[in-house]
C-alpha positions in Angstrom: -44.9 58.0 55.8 -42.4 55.9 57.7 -43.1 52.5 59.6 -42.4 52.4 63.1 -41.5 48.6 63.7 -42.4 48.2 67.4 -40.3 45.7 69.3 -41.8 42.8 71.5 -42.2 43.8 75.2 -44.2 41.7 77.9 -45.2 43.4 81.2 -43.9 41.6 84.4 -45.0 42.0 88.0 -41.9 42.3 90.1 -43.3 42.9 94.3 -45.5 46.0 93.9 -44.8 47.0 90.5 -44.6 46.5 87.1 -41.7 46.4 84.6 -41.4 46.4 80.9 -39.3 43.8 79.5 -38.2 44.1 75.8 -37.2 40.9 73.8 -33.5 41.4 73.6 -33.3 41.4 77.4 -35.0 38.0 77.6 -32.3 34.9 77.1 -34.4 32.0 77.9 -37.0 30.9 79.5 -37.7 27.2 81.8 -41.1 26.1 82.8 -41.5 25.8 86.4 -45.3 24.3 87.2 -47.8 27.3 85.8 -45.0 30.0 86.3 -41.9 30.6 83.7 -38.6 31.5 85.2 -37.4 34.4 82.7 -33.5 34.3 82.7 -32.5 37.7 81.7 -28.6 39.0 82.0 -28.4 39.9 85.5 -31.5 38.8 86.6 -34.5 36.1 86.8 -38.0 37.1 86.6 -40.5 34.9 87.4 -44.1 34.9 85.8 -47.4 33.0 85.4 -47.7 31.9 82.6 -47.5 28.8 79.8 -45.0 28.9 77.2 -47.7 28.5 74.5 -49.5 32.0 76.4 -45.6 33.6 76.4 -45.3 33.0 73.0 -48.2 34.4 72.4 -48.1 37.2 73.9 -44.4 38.2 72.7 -45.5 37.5 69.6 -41.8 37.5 68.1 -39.7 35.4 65.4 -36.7 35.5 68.3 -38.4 33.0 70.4 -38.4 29.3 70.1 -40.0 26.1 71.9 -36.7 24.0 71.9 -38.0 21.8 74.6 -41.5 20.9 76.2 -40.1 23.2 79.8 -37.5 25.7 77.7 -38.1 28.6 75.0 -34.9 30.4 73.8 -34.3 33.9 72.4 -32.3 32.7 69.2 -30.3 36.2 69.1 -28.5 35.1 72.2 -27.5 31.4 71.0 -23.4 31.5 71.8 -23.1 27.5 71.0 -24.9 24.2 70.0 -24.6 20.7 69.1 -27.6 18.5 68.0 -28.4 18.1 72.1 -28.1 20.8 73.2 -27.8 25.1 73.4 -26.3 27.2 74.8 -26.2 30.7 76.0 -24.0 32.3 78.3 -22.8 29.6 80.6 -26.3 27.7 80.5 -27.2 25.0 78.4 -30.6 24.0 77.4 -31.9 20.7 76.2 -33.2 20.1 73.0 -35.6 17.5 73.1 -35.7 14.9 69.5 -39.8 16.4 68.9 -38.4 20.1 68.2 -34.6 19.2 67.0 -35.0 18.9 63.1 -37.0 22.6 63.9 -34.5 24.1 66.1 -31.5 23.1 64.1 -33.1 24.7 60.9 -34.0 28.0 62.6 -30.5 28.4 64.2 -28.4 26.8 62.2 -26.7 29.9 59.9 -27.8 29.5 56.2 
C-alpha cells in the first residue's frame, strides 16, 4: 500500500465564496491588525487570521516566522543577506529575534 502525501492547503473566503489555496501558491505573508495579507503570484488574499493560527493551520515545513508581521514560503526565496529576503521583487525584513533561525533554515547546506 502506497502513501498519499497530501499537500498543505488553507481555505480562503474571497466575496461569496471559497477558494482553496495550496502551499506553493502562497509567497509570503504580512500581518495587517487581526487579518494577514497572503501575497500569492498574481494576486493578494486577505484573511483573518494570526500568523501563529496560519501556521498552524498550514501546518507545513515551507513556512517560516521571519519577522514578528512576515511569514515566508522558503521554496520561493530568490535572494537574501543577513537583513533581509527576498522573493520576486519584494523584500522582507528579518528581524535580529528569528535571524540565527532563518539563516539556518535557508541558508543551502
Amino acid at each position: 500500500m502506497s502513501k498519499i502525501q497530501t499537500k498543505a492547503k488553507i481555505v480562503v473566503k474571497d466575496k461569496d465564496k471559497k477558494v482553496i489555496l495550496s502551499e506553493e501558491q502562497i509567497l509570503f505573508a504580512k500581518k495587517e491588525d487581526q487579518y494577514l495579507m497572503l501575497y500569492l503570484e498574481n494576486s493578494e488574499k486577505l484573511i483573518r487570521s494570526s500568523i501563529k493560527e496560519f501556521l498552524a493551520q498550514v501546518n507545513s515545513s515551507s513556512f517560516l516566522q521571519v519577522h514578528r508581521s512576515y511569514i515566508i514560503n522558503k521554496k520561493c526565496v530568490t535572494a537574501f543577506n543577513n537583513k533581509e529576503i527576498t522573493i520576486g521583487n519584494k523584500n522582507i525584513p528579518i528581524s535580529k529575534r528569528y535571524a540565527k533561525e532563518v539563516l539556518g533554515e535557508i541558508s543551502p547546506s
